[in-house]
C-alpha positions in Angstrom: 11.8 24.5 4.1 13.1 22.5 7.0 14.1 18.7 5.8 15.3 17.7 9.1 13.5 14.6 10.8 12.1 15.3 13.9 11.4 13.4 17.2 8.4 12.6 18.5 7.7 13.0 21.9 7.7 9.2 22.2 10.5 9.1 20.4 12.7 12.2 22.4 12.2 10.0 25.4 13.7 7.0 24.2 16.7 9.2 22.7 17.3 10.9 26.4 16.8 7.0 27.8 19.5 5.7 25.5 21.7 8.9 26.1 21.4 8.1 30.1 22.2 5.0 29.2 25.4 4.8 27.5 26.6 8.4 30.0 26.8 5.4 32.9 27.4 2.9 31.0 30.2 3.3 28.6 33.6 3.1 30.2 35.8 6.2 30.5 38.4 3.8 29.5 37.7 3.4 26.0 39.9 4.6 23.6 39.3 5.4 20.0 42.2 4.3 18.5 42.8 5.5 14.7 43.5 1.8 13.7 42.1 -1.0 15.0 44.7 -2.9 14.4 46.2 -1.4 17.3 43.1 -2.5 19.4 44.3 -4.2 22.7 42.7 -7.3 24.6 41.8 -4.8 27.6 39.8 -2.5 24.6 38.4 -5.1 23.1 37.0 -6.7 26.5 35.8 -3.3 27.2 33.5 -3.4 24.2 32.4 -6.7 24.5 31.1 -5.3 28.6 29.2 -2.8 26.6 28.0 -5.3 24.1 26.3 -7.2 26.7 24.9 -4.1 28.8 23.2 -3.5 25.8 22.3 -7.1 25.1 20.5 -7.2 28.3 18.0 -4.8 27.4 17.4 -6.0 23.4 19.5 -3.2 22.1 22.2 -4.9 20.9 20.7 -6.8 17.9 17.5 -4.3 17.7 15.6 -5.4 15.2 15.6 -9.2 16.1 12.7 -10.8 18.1 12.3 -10.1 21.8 11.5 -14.1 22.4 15.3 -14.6 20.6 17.1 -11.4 22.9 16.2 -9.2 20.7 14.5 -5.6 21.2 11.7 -5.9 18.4 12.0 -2.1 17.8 11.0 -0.1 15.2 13.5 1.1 12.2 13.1 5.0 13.9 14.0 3.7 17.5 17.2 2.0 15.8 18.1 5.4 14.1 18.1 6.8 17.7 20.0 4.3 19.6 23.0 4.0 16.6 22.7 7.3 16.0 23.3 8.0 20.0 26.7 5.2 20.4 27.8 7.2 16.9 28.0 10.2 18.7 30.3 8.9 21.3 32.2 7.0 18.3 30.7 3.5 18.6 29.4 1.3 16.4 26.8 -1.2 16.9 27.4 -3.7 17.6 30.4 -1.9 19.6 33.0 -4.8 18.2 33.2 -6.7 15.5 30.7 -9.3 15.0 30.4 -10.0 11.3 29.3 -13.3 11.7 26.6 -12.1 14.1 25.5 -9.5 12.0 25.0 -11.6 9.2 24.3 -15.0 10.3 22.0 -14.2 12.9 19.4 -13.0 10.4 19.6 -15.6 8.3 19.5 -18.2 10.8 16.6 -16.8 11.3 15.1 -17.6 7.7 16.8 -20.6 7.8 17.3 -22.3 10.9 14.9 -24.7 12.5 13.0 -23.1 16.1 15.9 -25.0 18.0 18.3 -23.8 15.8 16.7 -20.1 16.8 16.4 -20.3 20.4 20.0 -22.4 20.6 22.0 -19.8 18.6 20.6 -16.3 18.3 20.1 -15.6 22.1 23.8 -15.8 22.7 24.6 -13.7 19.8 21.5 -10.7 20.7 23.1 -10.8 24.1 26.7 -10.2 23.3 27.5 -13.5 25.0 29.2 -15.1 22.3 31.0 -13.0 19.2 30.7 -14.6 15.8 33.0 -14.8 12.7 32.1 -15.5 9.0 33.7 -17.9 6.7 33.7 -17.6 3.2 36.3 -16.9 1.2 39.2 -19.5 0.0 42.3 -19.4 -1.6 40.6 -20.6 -5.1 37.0 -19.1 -4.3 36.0 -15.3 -3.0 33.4 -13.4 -5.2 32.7 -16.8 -6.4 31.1 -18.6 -3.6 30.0 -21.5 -5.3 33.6 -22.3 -6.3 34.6 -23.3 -2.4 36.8 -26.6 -2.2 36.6 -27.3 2.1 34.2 -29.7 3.0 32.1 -31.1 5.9 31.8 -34.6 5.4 29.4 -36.7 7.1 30.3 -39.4 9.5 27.2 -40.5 12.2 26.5 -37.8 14.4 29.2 -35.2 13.2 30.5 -33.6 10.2 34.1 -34.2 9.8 35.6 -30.5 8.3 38.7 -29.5 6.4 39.9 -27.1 4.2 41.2 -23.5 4.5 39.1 -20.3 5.1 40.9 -16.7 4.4 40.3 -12.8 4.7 38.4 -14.0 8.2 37.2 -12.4 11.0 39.4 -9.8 13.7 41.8 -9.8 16.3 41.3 -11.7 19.5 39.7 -14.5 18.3 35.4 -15.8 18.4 33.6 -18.0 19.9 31.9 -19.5 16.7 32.4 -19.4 12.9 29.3 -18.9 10.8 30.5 -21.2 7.9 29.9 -22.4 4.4 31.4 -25.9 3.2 31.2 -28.3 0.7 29.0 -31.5 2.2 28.7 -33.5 -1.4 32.1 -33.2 -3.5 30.3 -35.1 -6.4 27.1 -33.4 -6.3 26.3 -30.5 -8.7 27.3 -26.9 -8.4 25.1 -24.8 -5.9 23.7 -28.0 -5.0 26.5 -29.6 -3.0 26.7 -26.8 0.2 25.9 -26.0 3.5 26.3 -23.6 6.4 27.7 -24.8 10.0 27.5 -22.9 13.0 31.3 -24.3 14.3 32.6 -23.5 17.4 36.2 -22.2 17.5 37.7 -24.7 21.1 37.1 -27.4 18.5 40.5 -29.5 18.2 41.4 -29.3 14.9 41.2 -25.6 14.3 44.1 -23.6 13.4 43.8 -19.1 13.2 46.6 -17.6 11.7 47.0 -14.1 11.4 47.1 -12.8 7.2 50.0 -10.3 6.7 48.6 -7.6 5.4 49.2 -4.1 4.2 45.7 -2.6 4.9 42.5 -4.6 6.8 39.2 -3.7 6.1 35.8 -4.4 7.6 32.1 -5.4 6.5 30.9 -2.2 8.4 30.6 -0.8 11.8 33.6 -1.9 14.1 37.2 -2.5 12.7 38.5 -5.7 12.3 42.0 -4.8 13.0 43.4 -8.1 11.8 42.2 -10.5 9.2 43.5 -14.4 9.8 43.7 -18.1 7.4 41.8 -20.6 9.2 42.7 -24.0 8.9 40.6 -27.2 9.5 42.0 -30.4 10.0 39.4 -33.4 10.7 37.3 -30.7 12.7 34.6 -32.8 14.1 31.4 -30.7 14.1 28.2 -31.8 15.6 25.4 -32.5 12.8 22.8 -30.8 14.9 24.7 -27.5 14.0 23.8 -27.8 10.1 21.5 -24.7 9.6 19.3 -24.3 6.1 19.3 -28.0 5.4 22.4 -30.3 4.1 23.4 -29.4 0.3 20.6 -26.5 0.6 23.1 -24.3 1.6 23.3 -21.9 -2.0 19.7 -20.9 -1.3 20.9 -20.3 2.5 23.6 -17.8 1.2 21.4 -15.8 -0.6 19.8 -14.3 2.3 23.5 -14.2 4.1 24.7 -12.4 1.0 21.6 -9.8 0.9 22.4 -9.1 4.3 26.0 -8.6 3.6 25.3 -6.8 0.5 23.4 -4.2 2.1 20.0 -5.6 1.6 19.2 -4.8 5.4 21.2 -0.7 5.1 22.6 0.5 7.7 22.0 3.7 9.9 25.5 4.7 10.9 26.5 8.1 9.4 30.1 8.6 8.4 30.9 11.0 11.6 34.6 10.9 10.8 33.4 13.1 7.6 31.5 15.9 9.8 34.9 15.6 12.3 37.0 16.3 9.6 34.8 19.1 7.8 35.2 20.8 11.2 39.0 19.7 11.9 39.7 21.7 8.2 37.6 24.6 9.6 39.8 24.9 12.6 42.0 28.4 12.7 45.5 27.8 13.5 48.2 31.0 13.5 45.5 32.6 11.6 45.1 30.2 8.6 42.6 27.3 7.7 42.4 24.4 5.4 39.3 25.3 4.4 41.0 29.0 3.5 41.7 27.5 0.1 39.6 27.1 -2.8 40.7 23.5 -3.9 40.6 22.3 -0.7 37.2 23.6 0.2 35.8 22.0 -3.0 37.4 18.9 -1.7 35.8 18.6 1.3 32.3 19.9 -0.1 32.8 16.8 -2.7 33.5 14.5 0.3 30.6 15.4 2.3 28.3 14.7 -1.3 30.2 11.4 -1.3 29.2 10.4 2.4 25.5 12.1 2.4 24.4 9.9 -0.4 25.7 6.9 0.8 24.0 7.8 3.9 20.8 8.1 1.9 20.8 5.0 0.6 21.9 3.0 3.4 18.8 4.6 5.4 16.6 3.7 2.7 17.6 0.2 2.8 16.8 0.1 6.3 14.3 1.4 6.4 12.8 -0.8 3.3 13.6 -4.1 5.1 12.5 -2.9 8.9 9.2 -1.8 7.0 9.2 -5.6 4.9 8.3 -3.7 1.6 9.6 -5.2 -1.6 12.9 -4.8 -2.6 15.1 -6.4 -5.5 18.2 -4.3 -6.5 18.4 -2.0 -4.1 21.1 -3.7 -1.8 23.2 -4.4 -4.7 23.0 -0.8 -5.5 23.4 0.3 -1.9 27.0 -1.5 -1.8 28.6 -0.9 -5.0 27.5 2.5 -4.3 29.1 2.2 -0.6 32.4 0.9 -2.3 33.1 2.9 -5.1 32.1 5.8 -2.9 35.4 4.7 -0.1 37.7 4.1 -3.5 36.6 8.0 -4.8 37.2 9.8 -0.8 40.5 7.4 -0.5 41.6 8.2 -4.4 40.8 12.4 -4.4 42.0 13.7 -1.1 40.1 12.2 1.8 41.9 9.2 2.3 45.4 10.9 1.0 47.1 13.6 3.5 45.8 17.2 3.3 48.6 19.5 3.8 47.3 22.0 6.8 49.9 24.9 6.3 50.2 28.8 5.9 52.0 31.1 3.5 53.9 34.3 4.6 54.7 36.1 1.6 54.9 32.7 -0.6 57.1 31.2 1.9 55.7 28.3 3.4 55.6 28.3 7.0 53.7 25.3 8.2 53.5 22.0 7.1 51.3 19.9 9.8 50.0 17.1 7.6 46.3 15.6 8.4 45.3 12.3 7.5 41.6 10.9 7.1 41.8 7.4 7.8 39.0 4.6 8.1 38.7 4.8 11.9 39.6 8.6 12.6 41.8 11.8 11.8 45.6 11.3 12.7 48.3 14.1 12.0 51.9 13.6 12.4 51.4 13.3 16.1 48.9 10.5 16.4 45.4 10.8 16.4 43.5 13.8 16.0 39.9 12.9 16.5 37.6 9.4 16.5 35.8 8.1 14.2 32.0 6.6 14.8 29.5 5.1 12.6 30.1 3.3 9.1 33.2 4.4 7.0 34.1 1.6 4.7 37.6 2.2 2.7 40.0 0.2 4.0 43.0 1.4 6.9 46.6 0.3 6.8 48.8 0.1 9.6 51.7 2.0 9.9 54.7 2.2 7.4 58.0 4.1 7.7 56.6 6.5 10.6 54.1 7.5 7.8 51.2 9.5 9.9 48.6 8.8 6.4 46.4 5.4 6.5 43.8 4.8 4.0 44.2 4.1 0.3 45.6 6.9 -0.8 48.5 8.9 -1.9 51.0 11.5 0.6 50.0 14.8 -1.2 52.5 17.2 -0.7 52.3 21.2 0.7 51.2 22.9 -1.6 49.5 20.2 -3.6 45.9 20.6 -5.7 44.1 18.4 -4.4 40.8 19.3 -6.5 38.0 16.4 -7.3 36.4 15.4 -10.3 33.3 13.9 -11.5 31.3 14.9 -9.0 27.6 16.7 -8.7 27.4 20.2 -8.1 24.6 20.3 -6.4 23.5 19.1 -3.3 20.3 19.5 -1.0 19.5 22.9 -3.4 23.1 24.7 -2.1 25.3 25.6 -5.1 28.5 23.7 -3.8 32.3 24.5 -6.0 35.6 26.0 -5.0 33.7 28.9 -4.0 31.3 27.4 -1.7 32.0 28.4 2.0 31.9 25.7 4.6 29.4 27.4 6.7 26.7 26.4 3.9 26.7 22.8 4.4 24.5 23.6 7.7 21.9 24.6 4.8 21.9 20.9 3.5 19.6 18.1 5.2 20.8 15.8 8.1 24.2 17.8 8.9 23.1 20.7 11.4 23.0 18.8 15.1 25.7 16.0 14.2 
C-alpha cells in the first residue's frame, strides 16, 4: 500500500509555481550557516528581501486573510509552499519573526479592525519584523507572575521593567509585549499586551551571554537579548485585547506558541544526516555498524512522529475543527523529543571512522547540530524546516553544537526506550538504512 500524499493537478501547479518562484527569487548569496549565531547583517538582510518577495504575493503569512496581506490559502497549499523553501533549507517565515508568528494571529482574535489593518499588513508583508516579550527575571513559565508595567498617563502608557530570553540578532522593529497596567489589581486581572515599537527613547537591547540559544521554531535566533524599559512612552492606541484583559489575550498567544496552530516544516537536517551516515568513505560507512544504524533508525522515529503531530495540528486549526489538548501534546512532545536526539547520539558527535585489523584508522567526527551537520572542518550540510533542540556556539575549537556529549571513536552509541516499529518496517540494529524508503513521507525528501 502506498501512504504517500499525492498532488492534485491543481495542486502540482501551485508546487511547480512556488518552485519557479523561489529558483529566481532566492539569492545565490545565501548561506546556510550551522549556527545562526554566526548570521551576519548582509544574511540576515538577504532574508528579510525574500520575506517581502514572498509577502507581496500573500505567501509569507499564508494562512492569514488576503484583506490583511495575507494569502487565504488552504492548509495543503501551505504544505507545498513550506515544504518547497525546506528543500532549499528555509524556513517560513525565512527569519526570525517570533513575535510575528505569534502575535499576528492573535491580534487577530483580539485586536479591534484598526488594530488589524494598522498592524498585521506590515507583518504579512515582511515590512516590519516582530519580537515577543514575555519572560522576566522573577516570571517565565509563570506568566501571570510578571512585575514591568505600562502605566497610564493621558494618551500614552508609560513602560518599565525588564524583559529576558528575547528575540534575535539585529534587532526588530516592534515588540509584541505583555505588562502589568494595574499593580493593585488581582492576579490575571491586572495585564495587557502592547504592540511597542523598538526607536522608542527609553529602550535598552542587551545581548544575554549564553552558552546555547534556541528558537520557538523555524529560523534561528542566533542571539537572545535583556530588554530594558525606562519611562518608555507608548501610545494608548497600541493596547490590543483590552486594558487588564490581557490573561485572556495570552491564551490564544500561548496556544499559538504551544503548538495549537502545528507546524508543516519537516526536520530535513534528519533525512541530510541519514544520508550523510550512508555516505562511503575509503570503503567504510557510519551506517556499517549495528549501533549506529539503530541510532539513526531511532532518530528518524523521533523526527517522523513529531512531524505527525505537528501536521495534525495544522491541519486541525486550518480546518477550525475542535481541539483542546492537542497543542499541549504537540509541544511537550516536540521538546522532549529535541532532549531524547540531543541526549542519545544525534545531538552528541558520531564518530565516522574505519578499522584495519582493529586498528583505527580514521577518526573524522560528525556533529548534528540544530541548524545543520558540521564535522571538524565546518559545516557539512544545511539544515531546513523545524528542528527545535537548542545550538551552542563554539567552545575550545570543539566542531559538536547541540546538547549533547563528544562521544568518542569507538563509542556505543545505542538508544533506549524507543518503539520498534515504525510505518509496519521492523526497525533494530539489524535494520538496513535502505528500508526507511519503505516508511511513509521519506521517499522524495
Amino acid at each position: 500500500m502506498d501512504f504517500a500524499i499525492q498532488d492534485t493537478p491543481e495542486q502540482t501547479a501551485f508546487r511547480k509555481e512556488v518552485r519557479a518562484f523561489l529558483d529566481r527569487t532566492v539569492s545565490p548569496k545565501i548561506e546556510h550557516m550551522a549556527d545562526p549565531y554566526d548570521m551576519s547583517f548582509e544574511q540576515y538582510q538577504l532574508r528579510r528581501d525574500l520575506g517581502r518577495a514572498l509577502g507581496e504575493r500573500g505567501w509569507l503569512y499564508p494562512s492569514m486573510p488576503k484583506e490583511y496581506g495575507g494569502g487565504d490559502l488552504s492548509a495543503e497549499h501551505i504544505g507545498i509552499l513550506t515544504d518547497e523553501l525546506t528543500r532549499i533549507g528555509l524556513a517560513l517565515p525565512p527569519y526570525y519573526d517570533a513575535g510575528g508568528r505569534m502575535g499576528a494571529p492573535t491580534i487577530l482574535v483580539w485586536g479591534t479592525e484598526e488594530h488589524k489593518k494598522r498592524f498585521l499588513p506590515p507583518i504579512c508583508r515582511g515590512e516590519v519584523r516582530t519580537w515577543q516579550l514575555l519572560s522576566e527575571p522573577g516570571a517565565g513559565s509563570d506568566l501571570a507572575g510578571i512585575k514591568s508595567t505600562a502605566i497610564r498617563d493621558g494618551d500614552h502608557y508609560v513602560v518599565n521593567g525588564q524583559k529576558m530570553w528575547v528575540g534575535s540578532s539585529h534587532g526588530a522593529d516592534y515588540s509584541w509585549t505583555i505588562l502589568v497596567t494595574d499593580p493593585k489589581g488581582e492576579r490575571h486581572k491586572n495585564l495587557s499586551w502592547l504592540m511597542i515599537p523598538m526607536n522608542l527613547p527609553g529602550i535598552t537591547v542587551t545581548p544575554m551571554d549564553l552558552l546555547a540559544t534556541g528558537g520557538e521554531g523555524g529560523s534561528g535566533c542566533g542571539v537572545k537579548n535583556t530588554i530594558f524599559f525606562d519611562n518608555v512612552r507608548v501610545p494608548a492606541e497600541n493596547l490590543v485585547g483590552g486594558e487588564n484583559n490581557g490573561w485572556k489575550v495570552a491564551t490564544t498567544h500561548l496556544e499559538v506558541e504551544h503548538g495549537g496552530m502545528g507546524r508543516m516544516a519537516d526536520r530535513r537536517v534528519v533525512y541530510e544526516f541519514i544520508d550523510l551516515c550512508k555516505k562511503r568513505e575509503d570503503g567504510w560507512a557510519i551506517a556499517d555498524d549495528p549501533g549506529a544504524r539503530e541510532e539513526i533508525v531511532n532518530l528518524f522515529i523521533e523526527s517522523e512522529i513529531t512531524r505527525l503531530f505537528a501536521t495534525r495540528n495544522h491541519w486541525l486549526s486550518h480546518t477550525d475543527q475542535p481541539r483542546s489538548y492537542e497543542g499541549s501534546q504537540y509541544s511537550l512532545r516536540r521538546k522532549l523529543s529535541g532532549l531524547d536526539m540531543g541526549e542519545t547520539g544525534a545531538g552528541s558527535v558520531v564518530p565516522r571512522q574505519r578499522h584495519d585489523r582493529g586498528r583505527q584508522v580514521g577518526g573524522e567526527h560528525v556533529a548534528l547540530c540544530a541548524h545543520g551537520l558540521r564535522d571538524d572542518k565546518g559545516l557539512v550540510a544545511r539544515a531546513g524546516g523545524d528542528v527545535e533542540h537548542a545550538s551552542a556556539r563554539r567552545h575550545s575549537g570543539h566542531a559538536a553544537h547541540g546538547v549533547g556529549r563528544l562521544v568518542q571513536p569507538g563509542a556505543d552509541v545505542r538508544a533506549v526506550g524507543v518503539p520498534a516499529r515504525s510505518g509496519g518496517v521492523p526497525l533494530g540494529a539489524h535494520t538496513r538504512l535502505e528500508d526507511l524508503a519503505a516508511v511513509p513521507g521519506v521517499v522524495d525528501r
